[in-house]
N, C-alpha and C positions, 0 to 999 in steps of 0.2 A: 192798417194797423202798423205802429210802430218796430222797426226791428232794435233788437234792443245791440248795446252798441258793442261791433266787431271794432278791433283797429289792430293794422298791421304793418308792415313797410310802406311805403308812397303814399298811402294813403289807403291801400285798397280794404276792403272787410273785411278782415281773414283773421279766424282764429288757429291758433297753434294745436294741434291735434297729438295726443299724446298714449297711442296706443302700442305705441313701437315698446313703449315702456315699463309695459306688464309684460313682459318677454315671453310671453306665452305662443304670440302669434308672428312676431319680426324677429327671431333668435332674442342673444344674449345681449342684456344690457343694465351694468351694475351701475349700482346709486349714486356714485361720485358724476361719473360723467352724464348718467343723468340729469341731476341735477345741476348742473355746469349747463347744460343743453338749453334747459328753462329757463336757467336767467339771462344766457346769452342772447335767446328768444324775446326775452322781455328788452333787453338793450339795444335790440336792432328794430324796436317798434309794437310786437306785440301786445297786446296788452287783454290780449281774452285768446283763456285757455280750454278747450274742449276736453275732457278726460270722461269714464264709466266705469261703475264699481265692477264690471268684468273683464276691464283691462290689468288681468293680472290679478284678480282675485282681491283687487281693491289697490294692488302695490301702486300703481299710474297717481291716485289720488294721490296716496300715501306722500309718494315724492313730491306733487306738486305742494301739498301743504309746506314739506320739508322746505322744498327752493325755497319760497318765497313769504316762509314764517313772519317776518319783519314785515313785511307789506302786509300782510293780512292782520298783524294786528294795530298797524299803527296810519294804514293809506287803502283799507278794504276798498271804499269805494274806485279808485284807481286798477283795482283788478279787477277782471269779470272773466269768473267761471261754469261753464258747464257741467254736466252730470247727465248719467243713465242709467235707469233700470230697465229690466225686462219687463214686461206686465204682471202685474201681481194682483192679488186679492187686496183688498182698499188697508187695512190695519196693518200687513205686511209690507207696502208701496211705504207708509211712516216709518219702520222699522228701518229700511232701509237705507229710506234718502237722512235716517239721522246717522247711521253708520259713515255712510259718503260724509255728512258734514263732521265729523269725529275725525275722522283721516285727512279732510283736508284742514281741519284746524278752523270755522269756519261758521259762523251764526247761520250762513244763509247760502241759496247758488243764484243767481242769478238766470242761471236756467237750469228747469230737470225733466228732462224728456223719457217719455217711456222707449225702450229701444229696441226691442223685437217686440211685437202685440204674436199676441199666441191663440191659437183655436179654442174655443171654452173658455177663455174669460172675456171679461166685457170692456172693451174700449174706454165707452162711453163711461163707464161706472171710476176705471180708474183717472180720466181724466176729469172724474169729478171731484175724485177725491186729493187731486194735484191741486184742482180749485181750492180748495178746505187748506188745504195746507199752503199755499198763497197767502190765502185770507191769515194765515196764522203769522205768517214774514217770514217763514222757511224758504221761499222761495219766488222768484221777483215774474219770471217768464215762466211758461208752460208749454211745452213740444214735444212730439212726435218723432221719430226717426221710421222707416223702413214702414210706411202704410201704402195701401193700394189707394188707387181713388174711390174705388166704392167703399172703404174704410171711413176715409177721410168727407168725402158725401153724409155717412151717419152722422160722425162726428158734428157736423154745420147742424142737423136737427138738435142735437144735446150741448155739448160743451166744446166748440171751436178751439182747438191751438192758438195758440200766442205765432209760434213758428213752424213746420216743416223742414224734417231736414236728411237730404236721399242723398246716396249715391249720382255724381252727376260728373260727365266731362266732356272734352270735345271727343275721346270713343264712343262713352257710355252715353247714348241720350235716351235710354229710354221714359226718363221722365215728362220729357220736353214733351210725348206723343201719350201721355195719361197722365199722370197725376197733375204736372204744373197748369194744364188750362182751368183748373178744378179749383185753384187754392186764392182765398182770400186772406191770405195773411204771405207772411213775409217767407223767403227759399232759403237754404241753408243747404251748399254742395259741401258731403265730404268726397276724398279719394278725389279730388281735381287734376290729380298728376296723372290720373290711371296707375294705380297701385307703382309707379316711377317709369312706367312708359311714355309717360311727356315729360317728364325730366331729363335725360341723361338715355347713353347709348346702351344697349345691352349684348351682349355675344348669342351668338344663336343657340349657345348649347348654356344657359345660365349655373352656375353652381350657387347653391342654395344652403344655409343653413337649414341642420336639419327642422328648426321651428319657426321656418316661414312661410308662412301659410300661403305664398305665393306659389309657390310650385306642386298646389292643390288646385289652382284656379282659373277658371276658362280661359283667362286672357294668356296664360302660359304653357296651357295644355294644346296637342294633338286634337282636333286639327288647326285651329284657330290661330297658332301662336307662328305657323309660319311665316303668314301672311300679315301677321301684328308684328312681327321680324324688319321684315321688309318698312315697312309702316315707321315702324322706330328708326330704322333707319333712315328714311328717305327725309323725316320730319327734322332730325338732328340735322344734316345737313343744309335741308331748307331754309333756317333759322340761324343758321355759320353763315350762309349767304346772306343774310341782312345786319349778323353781327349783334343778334337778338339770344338770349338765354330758351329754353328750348319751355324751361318751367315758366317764366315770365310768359313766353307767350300764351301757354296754358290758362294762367289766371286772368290774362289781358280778355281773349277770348270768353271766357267765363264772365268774368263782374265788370270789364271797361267797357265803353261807348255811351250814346244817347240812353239803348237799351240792353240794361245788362241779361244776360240768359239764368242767372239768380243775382239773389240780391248781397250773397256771403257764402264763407267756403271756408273749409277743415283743411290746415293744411299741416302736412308731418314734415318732419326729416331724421336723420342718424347721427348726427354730428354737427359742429358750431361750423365747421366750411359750407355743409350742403348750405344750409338758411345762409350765410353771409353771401353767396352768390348768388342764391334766391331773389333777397333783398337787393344787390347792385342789381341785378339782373330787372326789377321791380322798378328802382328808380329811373333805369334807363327806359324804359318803354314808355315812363310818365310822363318824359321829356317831348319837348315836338318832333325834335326827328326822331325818338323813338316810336311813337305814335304813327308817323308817316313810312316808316320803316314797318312796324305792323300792319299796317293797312295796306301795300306793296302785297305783304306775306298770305292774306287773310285768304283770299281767293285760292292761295295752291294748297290751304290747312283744308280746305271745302275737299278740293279735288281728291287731295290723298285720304282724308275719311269715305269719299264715296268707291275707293277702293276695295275697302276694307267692309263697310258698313251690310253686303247682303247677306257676309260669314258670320257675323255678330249675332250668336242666339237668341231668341228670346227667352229669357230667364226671368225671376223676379228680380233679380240683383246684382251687382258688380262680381258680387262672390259664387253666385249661382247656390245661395246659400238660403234652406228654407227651415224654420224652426220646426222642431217636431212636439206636438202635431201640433199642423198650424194648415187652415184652409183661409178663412180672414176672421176677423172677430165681430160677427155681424151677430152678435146676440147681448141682449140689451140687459 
């Protein structure tokens, strides 16, 4: 199945992830420089934006229509954007994805993923009725976010995704050992930095705005976060020693080689520097001696994950985050 088209710096697949910007969950973040963010975003390659009407209560949409009002009405095909709901009952799943397209200004999405599936509703039923509204040019792809494989196993009996799209990074794999041997259609990692632990350094003792949901989350919590300290540590360094961006290597691992471990990836940030040095960071690794310089590195990213990797719970999720109530939606 075709993936439908990510495009980001150097080349890689990567869409812009824009959930910092319902400040619900990354602290505060007002509209000017938000939208500053987005177009800066699109001027350094982006060109497919990931956002959900619960980023912010729909605010994330809101802006994106805002950024980039002029493109959507005059070069739509040039942009490609995402969307999410939670699972709903079929007549409400319409309801909403025309509110999403109302905010973003917007005939159509180009994808719209259901984004938590919830206990007592029917997978299958609302991905049928993502079909129906395909069929109508609401909507071009059809995906999934956060299913199990015995979810996504029902699903191949009734109505297959277009995409998949999990929590995934060189921390988090628990994909890699369930759902991805399962899937016939195309990967889609968000959280590739590990919530900005493959990004950049952090202090052992982090200070946190008070709405960032970070400092809720296993990866930052007792006991885990000692030992993901060290981790972030020793990985920042590793990467100063070949003169590599710490987040490039992140993505390089992810979507470069023969065999990428997905096929595309969500990726955020807070400001026009973080991405500007994402993107140099991106072109350098694309390079041959960056390439060769990653590949020097690759074998010590192994070593310092198998450090780390027997603390790492088993959860359903990055977030260790489970909808209530939610056991899978295996009822038809």
């Amino acid at each position: 199945m075709k993936l439908p088209d990510f495009f980001g710096p150097a080349g890689f697949p990567l869409a812009f992830g824009t959930w910092a910007l319902g400040e619900t969950d990354w602290g505060e973040f007002p509209a000017r420089p938000a939208k500053d963010l987005l177009r800066h975003a699109w001027d350094l390659g982006f060109r497919h934006f990931d956002t959900a009407e619960s980023y912010g209560a729909g605010r994330a949409e809101q802006l994106l229509g805002q950024a980039f009002r002029d493109i959507l009405r005059t070069r739509r095909e040039a942009l490609h954007i995402s969307s999410k709901s939670v699972i709903r009952e079929a007549p409400a799943l319409r309801k909403h994805l025309e509110r999403s397209l109302r905010r973003l200004g917007t005939d159509y999405l180009d994808i719209f993923y259901i984004h938590w599936p919830r206990e007592g509703m029917s997978l299958p039923a609302a991905l049928e009725e993502l079909r129906r509204l395909a069929d109508n040019g609401l909507i071009r792809s059809v995906g999934v976010c956060n299913i199990t494989d015995r979810e996504y196993r029902l699903l191949l009996e009734h109505t297959p995704p277009d995409l998949v799209q999990e929590g995934y990074n060189l921390l988090w794999r628990k994909p890699e050992q369930t759902l991805w041997p399962h899937l016939r259609c195309p990967r889609v990692a968000y959280s590739p930095l590990a919530q900005g632990l493959l990004a950049r350094s952090f202090p052992r003792t982090p200070t946190w705005d008070t709405r960032d949901h970070r400092q809720t989350t296993p990866f930052f919590r007792p006991p885990l976060w000692e030992a993901l300290h060290r981790f972030n540590t020793s990985l920042i360094e590793a990467c100063r020693d070949q003169d590599l961006l710490p987040g490039a290597v992140a993505i390089r691992w992810l979507l470069g080689g023969s065999s990428p471990r997905s096929d595309a990836a969500v990726v955020g940030g807070r400001n026009p520097r973080q991405l500007s040095l994402l993107a140099r960071g991106l072109e350098t690794i694309s390079s041959h001696r960056g390439e060769a310089r990653y590949l020097e590195l690759e074998p010590k990213l192994e070593k310092l994950y198998q450090t780390v990797a027997p603390l790492i719970p088993d959860l359903p999720n990055i977030f260790g985050y489970t909808p209530t109530p939610r056991n899978s939606t295996l009822r038809e």
